[in-house]
C-alpha positions as CSV (number, residue, x, y, z in Angstrom):
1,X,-11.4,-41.4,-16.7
2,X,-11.8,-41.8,-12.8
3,X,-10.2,-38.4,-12.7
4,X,-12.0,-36.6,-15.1
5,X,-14.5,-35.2,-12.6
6,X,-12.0,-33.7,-10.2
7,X,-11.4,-30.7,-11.7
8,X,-15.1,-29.9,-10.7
9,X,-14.6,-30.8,-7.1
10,X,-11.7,-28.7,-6.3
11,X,-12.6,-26.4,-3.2
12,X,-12.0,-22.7,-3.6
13,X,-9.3,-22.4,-1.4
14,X,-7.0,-25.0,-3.5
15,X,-8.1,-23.2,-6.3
16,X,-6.6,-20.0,-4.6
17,X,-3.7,-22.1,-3.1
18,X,-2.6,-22.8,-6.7
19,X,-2.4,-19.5,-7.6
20,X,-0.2,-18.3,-4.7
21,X,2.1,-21.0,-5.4
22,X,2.4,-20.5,-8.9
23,X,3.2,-17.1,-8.3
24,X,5.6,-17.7,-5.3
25,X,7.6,-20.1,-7.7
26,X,7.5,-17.2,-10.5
27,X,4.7,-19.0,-12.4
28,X,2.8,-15.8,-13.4
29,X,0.9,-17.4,-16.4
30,X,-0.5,-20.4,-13.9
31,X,-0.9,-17.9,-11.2
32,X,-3.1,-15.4,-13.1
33,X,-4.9,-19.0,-14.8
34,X,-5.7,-19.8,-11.4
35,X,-7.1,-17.1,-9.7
36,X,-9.5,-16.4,-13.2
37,X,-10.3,-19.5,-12.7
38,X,-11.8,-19.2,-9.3
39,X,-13.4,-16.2,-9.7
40,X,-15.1,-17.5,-13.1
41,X,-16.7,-19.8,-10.9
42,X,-17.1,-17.4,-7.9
43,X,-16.9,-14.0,-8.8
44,X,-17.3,-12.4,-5.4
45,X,-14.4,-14.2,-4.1
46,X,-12.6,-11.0,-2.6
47,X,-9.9,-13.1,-1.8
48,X,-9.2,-14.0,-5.5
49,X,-10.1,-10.5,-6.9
50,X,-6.8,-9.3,-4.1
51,X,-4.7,-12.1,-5.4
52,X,-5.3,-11.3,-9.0
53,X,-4.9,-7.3,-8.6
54,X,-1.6,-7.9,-6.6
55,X,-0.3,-9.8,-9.7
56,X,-1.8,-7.7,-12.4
57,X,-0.1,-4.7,-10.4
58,X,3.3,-6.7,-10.5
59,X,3.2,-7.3,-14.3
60,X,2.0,-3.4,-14.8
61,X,-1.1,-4.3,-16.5
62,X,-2.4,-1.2,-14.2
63,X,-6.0,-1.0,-16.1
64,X,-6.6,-4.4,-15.5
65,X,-6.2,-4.4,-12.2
66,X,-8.3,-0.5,-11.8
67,X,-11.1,-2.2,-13.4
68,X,-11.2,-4.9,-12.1
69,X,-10.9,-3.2,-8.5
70,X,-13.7,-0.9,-9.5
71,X,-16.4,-3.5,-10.4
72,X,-15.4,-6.0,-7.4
73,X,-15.5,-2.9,-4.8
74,X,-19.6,-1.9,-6.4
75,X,-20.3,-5.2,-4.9
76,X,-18.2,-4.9,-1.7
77,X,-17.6,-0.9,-1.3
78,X,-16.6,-1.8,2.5
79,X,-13.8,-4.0,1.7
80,X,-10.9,-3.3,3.1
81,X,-7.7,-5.2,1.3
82,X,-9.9,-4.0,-2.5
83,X,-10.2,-0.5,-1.3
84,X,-6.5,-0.4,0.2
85,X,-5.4,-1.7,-3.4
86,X,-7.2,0.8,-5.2
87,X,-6.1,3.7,-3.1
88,X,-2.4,1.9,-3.7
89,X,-2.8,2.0,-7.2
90,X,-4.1,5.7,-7.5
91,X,-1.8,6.8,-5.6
92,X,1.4,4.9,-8.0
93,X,-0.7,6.3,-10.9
94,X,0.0,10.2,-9.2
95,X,-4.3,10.5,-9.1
96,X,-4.4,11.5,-5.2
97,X,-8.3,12.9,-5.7
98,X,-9.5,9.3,-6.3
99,X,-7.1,7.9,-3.7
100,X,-7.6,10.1,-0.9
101,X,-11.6,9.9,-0.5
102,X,-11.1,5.3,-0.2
103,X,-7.9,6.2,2.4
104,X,-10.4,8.3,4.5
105,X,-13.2,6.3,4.6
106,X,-10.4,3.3,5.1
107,X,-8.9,5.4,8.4
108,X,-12.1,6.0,9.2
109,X,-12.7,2.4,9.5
110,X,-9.3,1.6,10.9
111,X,-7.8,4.4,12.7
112,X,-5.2,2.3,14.6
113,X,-3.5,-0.1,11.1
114,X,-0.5,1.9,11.0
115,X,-0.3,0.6,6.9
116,X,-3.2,3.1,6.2
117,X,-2.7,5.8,8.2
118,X,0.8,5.9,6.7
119,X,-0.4,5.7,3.1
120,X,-2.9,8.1,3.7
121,X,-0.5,10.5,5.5
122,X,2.2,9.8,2.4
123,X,-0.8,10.5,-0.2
124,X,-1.8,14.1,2.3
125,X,2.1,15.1,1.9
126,X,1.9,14.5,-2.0
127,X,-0.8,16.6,-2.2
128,X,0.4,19.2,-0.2
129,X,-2.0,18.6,2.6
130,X,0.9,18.6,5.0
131,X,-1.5,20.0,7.9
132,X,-3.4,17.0,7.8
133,X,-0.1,14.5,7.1
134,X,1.4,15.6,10.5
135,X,-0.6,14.5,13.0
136,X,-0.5,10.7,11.2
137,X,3.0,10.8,11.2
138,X,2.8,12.2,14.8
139,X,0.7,9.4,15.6
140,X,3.2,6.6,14.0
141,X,5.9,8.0,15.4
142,X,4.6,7.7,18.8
143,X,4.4,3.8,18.0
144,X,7.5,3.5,16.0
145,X,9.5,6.1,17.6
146,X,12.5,5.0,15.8
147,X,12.1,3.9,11.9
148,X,14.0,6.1,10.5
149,X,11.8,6.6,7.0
150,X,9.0,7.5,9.2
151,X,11.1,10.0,11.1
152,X,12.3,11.7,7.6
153,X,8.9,11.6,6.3
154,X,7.4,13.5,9.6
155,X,10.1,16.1,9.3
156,X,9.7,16.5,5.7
157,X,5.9,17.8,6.9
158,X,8.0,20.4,9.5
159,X,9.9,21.6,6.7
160,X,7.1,22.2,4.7
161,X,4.8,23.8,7.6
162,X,8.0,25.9,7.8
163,X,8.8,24.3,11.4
164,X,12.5,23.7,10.6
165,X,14.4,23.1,14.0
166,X,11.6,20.5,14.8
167,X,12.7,18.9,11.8
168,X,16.6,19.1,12.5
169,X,15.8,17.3,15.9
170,X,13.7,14.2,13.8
171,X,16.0,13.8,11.5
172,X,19.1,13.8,13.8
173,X,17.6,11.3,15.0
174,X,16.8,9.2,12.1
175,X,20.2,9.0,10.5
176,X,22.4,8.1,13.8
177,X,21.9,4.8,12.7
178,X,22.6,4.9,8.7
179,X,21.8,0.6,8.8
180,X,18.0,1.0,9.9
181,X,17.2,2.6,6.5
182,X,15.6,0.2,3.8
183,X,18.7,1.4,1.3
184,X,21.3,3.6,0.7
185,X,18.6,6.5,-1.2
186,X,16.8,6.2,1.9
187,X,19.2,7.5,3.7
188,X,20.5,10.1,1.2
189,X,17.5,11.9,1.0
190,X,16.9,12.3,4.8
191,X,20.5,13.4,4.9
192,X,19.2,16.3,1.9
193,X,16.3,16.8,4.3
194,X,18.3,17.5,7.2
195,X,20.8,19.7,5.2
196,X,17.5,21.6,4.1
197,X,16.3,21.8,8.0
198,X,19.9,23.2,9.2
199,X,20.1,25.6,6.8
């Protein structure tokens, strides 16, 4: 009986605590428990809202997590981390006209996190926007001068913009060192690229 009333004290953050344990351990079912929880009691905890999308995106309950997204961000349209997930998940769910106006306004915001202006860049390539993808890329590349992903994915933009030797040069680059790309595919396809440049 002494403990009954606990569950009424519990502070936000442990709440939220719970939940990223539960799903560090692979506890989805306690995770997602946890983080309704919270945001039943609080539901403009933007924190919670993230935490929940993230693991509603894992499990592929992709609706859940738009609409959920969508109400939290009519309350907070200037948050960052809900509008970066939103433009994520448009962009996995191949719907770059909803995506690309929250990357904007998120560049906008943020010109110098390199995680935006790379999604924003990636989403300009997929729709064929590659005179506005380069100059991000540029820009990262400056910074980053040798990942080779980002290298393939600038040169991709050459190819495109019909700016092949440019793109020979980047991708050179890029695949002298086959061990810097995330996987094996990685590297395949910048090895296709470069094929495609010298040709």
């Amino acid at each position: 009986a002494v403990f009954a009333g606990w569950r009424h004290v519990i502070a936000p953050d442990d709440i939220l605590l719970t939940g990223e344990l539960a799903q560090a351990t692979g506890d989805a079912t306690a995770a997602e428990a946890a983080y309704r929880r919270l945001l039943a009691a609080d539901p403009d905890n933007t924190q919670a809202t993230a935490a929940l999308v993230h693991l509603l995106v894992q499990q592929k309950k992709l609706d859940q997590a738009e609409s959920l997204l969508t109400a939290s961000l009519q309350k907070h349209p200037d948050d960052p981390i809900l509008s970066a997930q939103l433009a994520s998940l448009y962009e996995a769910q191949n719907k770059p006209a909803q995506a690309l106006p929250l990357l904007e306004k998120l560049h906008t915001a943020n010109p110098r996190d390199a995680s935006i202006t790379r999604l924003l860049a990636r989403l300009y390539s997929r729709n064929n926007q590659y005179d506005k993808a380069l100059p991000l890329y540029e820009s990262l590349s400056a910074v980053s001068p040798n990942d080779p992903t980002l290298l393939d994915d600038e040169a991709d933009c050459l190819i495109r913009l019909r700016r092949p030797a440019e793109a020979q040069t980047l991708l050179e680059r890029a695949l002298r060192n086959p061990k810097a790309f995330p996987n094996p595919d990685a590297y395949g396809i910048a090895a296709s690229h470069l094929a495609f440049a010298a040709s």
